[in-house]
Each structure stands twice: as C-alpha cells, then as structure tokens.
N, C-alpha and C positions, 0 to 999 in steps of 0.2 A: 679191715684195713684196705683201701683203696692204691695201687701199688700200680708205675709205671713201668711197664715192664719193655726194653728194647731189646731187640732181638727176639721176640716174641713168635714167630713162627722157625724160628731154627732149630737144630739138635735139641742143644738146652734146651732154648726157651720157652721152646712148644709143650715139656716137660714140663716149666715151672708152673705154666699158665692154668695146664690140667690140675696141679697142686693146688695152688691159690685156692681157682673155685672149687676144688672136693673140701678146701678144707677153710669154705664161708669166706674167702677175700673176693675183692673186687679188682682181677688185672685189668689195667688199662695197656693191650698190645699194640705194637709198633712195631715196623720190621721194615726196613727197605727190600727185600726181595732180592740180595744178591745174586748176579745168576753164578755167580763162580760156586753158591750153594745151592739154589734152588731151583735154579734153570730159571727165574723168570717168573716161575708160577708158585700161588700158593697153597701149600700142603691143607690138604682136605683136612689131616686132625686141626689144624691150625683155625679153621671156618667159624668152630662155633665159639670162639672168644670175638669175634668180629674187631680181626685187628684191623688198624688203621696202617695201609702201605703208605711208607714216607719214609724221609732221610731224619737218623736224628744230627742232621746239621744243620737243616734249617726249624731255625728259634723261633720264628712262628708258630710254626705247626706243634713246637715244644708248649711254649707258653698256653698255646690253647689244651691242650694235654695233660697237663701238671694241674689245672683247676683241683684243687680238692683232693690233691692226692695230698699220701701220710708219706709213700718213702717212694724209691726210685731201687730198681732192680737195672743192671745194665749188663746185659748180652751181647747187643750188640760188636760185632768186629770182622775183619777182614782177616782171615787165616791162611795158616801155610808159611813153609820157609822162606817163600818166595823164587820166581825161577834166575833172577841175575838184581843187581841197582837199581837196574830200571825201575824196579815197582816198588822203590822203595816211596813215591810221591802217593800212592795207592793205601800203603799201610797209614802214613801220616795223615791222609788226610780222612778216611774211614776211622778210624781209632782213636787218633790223637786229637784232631781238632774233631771229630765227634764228639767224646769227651768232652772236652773243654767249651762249647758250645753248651751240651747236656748242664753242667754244671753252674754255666752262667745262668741256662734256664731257672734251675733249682734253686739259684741264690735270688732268679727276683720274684719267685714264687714260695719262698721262704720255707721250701721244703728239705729238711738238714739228716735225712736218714737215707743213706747210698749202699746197697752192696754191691759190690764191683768184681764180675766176671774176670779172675789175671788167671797168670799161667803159672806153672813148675819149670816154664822155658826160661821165665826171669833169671836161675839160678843156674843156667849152664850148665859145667858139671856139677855132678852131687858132692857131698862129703866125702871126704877120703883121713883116711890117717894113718901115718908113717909109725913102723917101730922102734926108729930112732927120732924121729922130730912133731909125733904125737898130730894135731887136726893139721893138716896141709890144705893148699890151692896146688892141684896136680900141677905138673908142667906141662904147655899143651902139646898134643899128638903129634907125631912128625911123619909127614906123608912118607914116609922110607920105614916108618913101622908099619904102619896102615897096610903100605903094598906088601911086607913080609908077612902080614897077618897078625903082626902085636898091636892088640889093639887098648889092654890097656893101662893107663896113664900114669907115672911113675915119679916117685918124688923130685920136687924140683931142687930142693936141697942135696940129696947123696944120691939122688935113680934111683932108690929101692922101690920095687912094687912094694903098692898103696892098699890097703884094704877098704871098700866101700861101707858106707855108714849111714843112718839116717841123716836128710837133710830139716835143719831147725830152718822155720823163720826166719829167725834172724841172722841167716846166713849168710855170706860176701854174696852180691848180682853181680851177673854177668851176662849178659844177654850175648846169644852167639848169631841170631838173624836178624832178620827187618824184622820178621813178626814181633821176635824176642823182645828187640827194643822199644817198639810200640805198645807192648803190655807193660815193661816196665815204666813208660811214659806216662800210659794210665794214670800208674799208683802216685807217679808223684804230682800229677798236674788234681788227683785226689787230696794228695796229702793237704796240696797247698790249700786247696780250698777249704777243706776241715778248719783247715790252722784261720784261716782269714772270716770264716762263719758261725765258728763253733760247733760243725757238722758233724758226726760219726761214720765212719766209713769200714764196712766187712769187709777185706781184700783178699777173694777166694780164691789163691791158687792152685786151680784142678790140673792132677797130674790125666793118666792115659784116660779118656772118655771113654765108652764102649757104650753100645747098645741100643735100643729099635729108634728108628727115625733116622737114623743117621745117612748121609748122603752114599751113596754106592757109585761105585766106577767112577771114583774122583779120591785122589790121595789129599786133597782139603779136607777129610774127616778122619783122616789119620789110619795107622799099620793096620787094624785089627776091619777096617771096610775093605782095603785092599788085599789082603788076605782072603776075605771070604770071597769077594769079586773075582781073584782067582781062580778060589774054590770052587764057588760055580758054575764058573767055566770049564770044569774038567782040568783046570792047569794047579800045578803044584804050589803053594801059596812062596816066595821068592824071600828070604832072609836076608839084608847085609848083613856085615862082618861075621863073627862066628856063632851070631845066634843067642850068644852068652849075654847080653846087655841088660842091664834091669830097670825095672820100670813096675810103676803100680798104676796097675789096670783098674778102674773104677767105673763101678755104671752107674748109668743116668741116669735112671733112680734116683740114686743116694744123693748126685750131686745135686739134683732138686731139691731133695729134703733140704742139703746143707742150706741153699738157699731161703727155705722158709724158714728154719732155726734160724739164722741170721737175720730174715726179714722183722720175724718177732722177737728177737730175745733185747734187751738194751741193749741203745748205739754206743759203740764205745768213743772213747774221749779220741779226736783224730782219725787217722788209718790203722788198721790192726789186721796185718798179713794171717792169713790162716791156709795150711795146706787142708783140701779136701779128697783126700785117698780112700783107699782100701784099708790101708795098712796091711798090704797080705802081699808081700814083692815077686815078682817072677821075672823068670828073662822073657824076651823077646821071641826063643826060640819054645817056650813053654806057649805063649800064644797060641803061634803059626800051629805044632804040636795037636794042640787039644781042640783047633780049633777045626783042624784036618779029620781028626779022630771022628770030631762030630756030625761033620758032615760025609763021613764015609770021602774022603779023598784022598788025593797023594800025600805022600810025607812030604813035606817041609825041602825045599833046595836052598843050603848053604850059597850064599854066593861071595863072600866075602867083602872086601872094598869095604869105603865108608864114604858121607858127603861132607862136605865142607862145614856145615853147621851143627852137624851130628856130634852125642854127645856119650862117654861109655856107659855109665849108670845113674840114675838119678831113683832116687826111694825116697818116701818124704816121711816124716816122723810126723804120726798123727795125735800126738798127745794135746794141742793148743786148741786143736777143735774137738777135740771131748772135753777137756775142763773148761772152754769158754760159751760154747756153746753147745756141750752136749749130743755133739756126732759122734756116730762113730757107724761105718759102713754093713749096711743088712746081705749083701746081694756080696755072696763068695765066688773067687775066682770060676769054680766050677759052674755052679750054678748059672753065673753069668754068660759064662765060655757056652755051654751048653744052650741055654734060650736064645744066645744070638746067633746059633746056625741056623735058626729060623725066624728069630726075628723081621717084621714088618720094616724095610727100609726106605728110602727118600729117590725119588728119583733122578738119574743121572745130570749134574750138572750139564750146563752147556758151552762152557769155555774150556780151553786146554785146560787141566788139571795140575798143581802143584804140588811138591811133594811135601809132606806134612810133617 
C-alpha cells in the first residue's frame, strides 16, 4: 500500500513511517517542520523515509503527492492548549483549513481511504454517573472549588459527587481549548466529505501519548516530557491539582500499530470515532510517581491549582477498537513508564512552549 502520510517526521508520525516500511508499505512523508515541534530541523530517524518538507496547505505540492497513493494517513497538526485567543488563527488555520485543503486533494485524486489523527480532547470531561440521575454531563468546576482544592466535578442535577467511568464514542463533545476545537473540526470537515465522496474515514482519538521521540523541554508534547525534563534536571517533576486526575497513558508504539490496523483493515461507511488507549487508567500523580522512581529523582510536588481548559478525568473505553479493528495496547503502564526514563527524545523546540 502506498500511503500519504502528514506529519511524517513528528512524535507519531515518524513512528508510523518506521511501521509502514518494516511492514512492506510505501509511506509517502510530508511534514512542515513546525518549530514549535522541531525547532526547524529534521529529525535524523525522520531522514531515511526522505520526507518531503512542505505545508499540507498548499494543494499543489498535495496533488503532486497523492499520484498513486491507496489511502492518506493524517498527523499532521498544531498542538497544545494554547497560551491566550490569540492563536486561535494558528490552530485554524494548521488543522482546520489544512484538513480541508488535504481533502480537497483526496477528492480530485480519487483517493477515499483517510485515517485521521483526533484527540480524547474532543470529549472534555470524561463520563461521569450520578447515584441518583445515572450518566450525567458534570456541572462545570468553579474556580472557588479549584482554589479550595475540590477539584472534582459534581452533579449538576442535586451536587452529589459523580463517579468516573469509561468514556464511549459516542459520547456528548465538548471541546474545552483552541486545540480541542480544532480536532473536533477535523472530524467533521471529515465527516462531510465521507458523506459527499463515499469515502471511509478511521477517527483515532489518542488519549495520553508517551514515549521515544517525543519533543523534551517543551509542554507541546505533553505532562509525561515535562516531567521527565524536570527530572533531569535534578528538579522535582511539578503536579496540579491533587495528583488524583485520570488519564490513559499510551505509547507510541501502539498508537502506530493502531494506525496500520486502520490503514489496512476495511474503510468503514463514513467517519467511525475510535479511542486508541491503553485501557490500563492511572492518575496523573501515578506518572510523576513511577516516573521519578525510575529515574532515581525527587518525589513528585503537589502543587495544586488548575488551568482553565483542564479537565478532572478522562479514561476512554477501549472496546470499539478491539472489535473493529482488532487493537488492543502491548506496552503496559510499567513497562512503558520504565523505557521512557531513558528513552531517545526530540530536541528542544525553539519557540516559547505551550502547555499541553
């Protein structure tokens, strides 16, 4: 299979690309070279796919690209919560009119097989359920718990704390950043086009990433880079709120595999959301924890507080990607916690950093 792959020298992508060809595909890489991820430069594992640097915004350079391709892999994106509105012209126009660019590509090069790099950010908070009013949408945080330290989120029907749950698919969205809402964007400037081509579309919502390549001393690669950055510094790796927040940590590995299981398995009819997890949930403060341990460092500093687009727990229910396509995550928390205290990482971006 001959396969466009964007984003092709990032975290992912530079992941997928090594998969492809160990496993007989032909990637065809793309990457603009954001410095907010790469500083500018491109990563040595990235060299021997001989990506093509270039925007996928300009439809030229697509159209010449797509010749002969079977399917389109899309990594490409602009990440992070972002630091104020301002950049919110930044996400739309990296992600969204990327996308939709990419897609026009696709429709006059009659290529109708997409998997589409989303987020678990789509979903805001996770699942919750009340013991008197059963699945709830929490009511949101109030900065007067936050600073008391209740941090979290309580029926919006009677206030009872909520129990957290896995989150399905086909969950209420809610996007709580810029990012957020630009990956939800994605999905549906995907959908449309499925519906208007006849197209199939994998929509992989990867919850926590982890693991080698990943950009260092930049919070655009998320908790588990600045943690160790930290760590290696001799400094304590820094927690908000109380540590307790859940999250599935999945490495980059797996979430490659996810991606060639979806590359090859049948396109499905439309868009078809799939979390791509662990399915093994930990807090946040189990990270910082195990990730200190391994590297011989400080324990962990509470600091409490929360940001503005921060969310209590998010776990995603991985049943839709083992029965539809047959994932289900090889690389356990440990394991994984443990190889990325030595893990090969990315070198330091070169613009202020965002927090993730």
């Amino acid at each position: 299979m001959r396969v466009l792959l964007t984003g092709a020298a990032g975290f992912i992508g530079s992941q997928i690309a090594d998969l492809l060809a160990a496993e007989g595909h032909e990637p065809v890489c793309l990457d603009a070279l954001l410095p907010q991820a790469h500083g500018g430069a491109l990563p040595e594992w990235s060299r021997r796919h001989d990506p093509t640097v270039g925007d996928v915004r300009d439809a030229g350079l697509l159209d010449r690209l797509l010749a002969g391709v079977d399917a389109v892999c899309h990594q490409a994106a602009m990440v992070g919560h972002g630091l104020d509105p301002s950049d919110a012209p930044d996400y739309a126009g990296h992600n969204d009119l990327g996308t939709a660019v990419l897609l026009a590509a696709m429709h006059r090069a009659g290529v109708r097989r997409l998997v589409l790099a989303s987020s678990m950010v789509v979903y805001g908070e996770g699942r919750y359920t009340c013991a008197r009013h059963g699945v709830v949408r929490p009511a949101a945080r109030r900065a007067a718990d936050l600073a008391a330290g209740r941090y979290d989120p309580t029926c919006p029907g009677c206030g009872d704390p909520l129990t957290p749950a896995l989150v399905p698919e086909d969950a209420p969205l809610e996007p709580r950043s810029t990012y957020a809402a630009s990956k939800l964007a994605q999905e549906h400037y995907a959908a449309a086009w499925a519906r208007q081509t006849g197209g199939g579309v994998w929509a992989l919502r990867y919850h926590n990433v982890y693991g080698p390549r990943m950009p260092r001393d930049t919070p655009y690669a998320g908790v588990a880079s600045l943690f160790r950055s930290a760590l290696a510094a001799g400094r304590a790796p820094v927690v908000l709120e109380d540590g307790r927040q859940r999250r599935d940590f999945v490495h980059v590995t797996d979430v490659a595999r996810a991606n060639l299981l979806a590359l090859t398995a049948p396109p499905p009819d439309g868009l078809v959301p799939v979390n791509v997890c662990s399915g093994e949930p930990h807090t946040v403060g189990d990270l910082a924890t195990a990730l200190a341990e391994a590297m011989g460092g400080p324990a962990p500093e509470i600091a409490g507080g929360a940001r503005a687009a921060d969310v209590r727990h998010v776990v995603a229910d991985p049943t839709r990607a083992r029965d539809l396509l047959g994932y289900t995550a090889r690389v356990t928390f440990t394991m994984g916690v443990k190889a990325f205290a030595t893990d090969p990482l990315r070198s330091p971006a070169t613009l202020s950093p965002q927090p993730a």
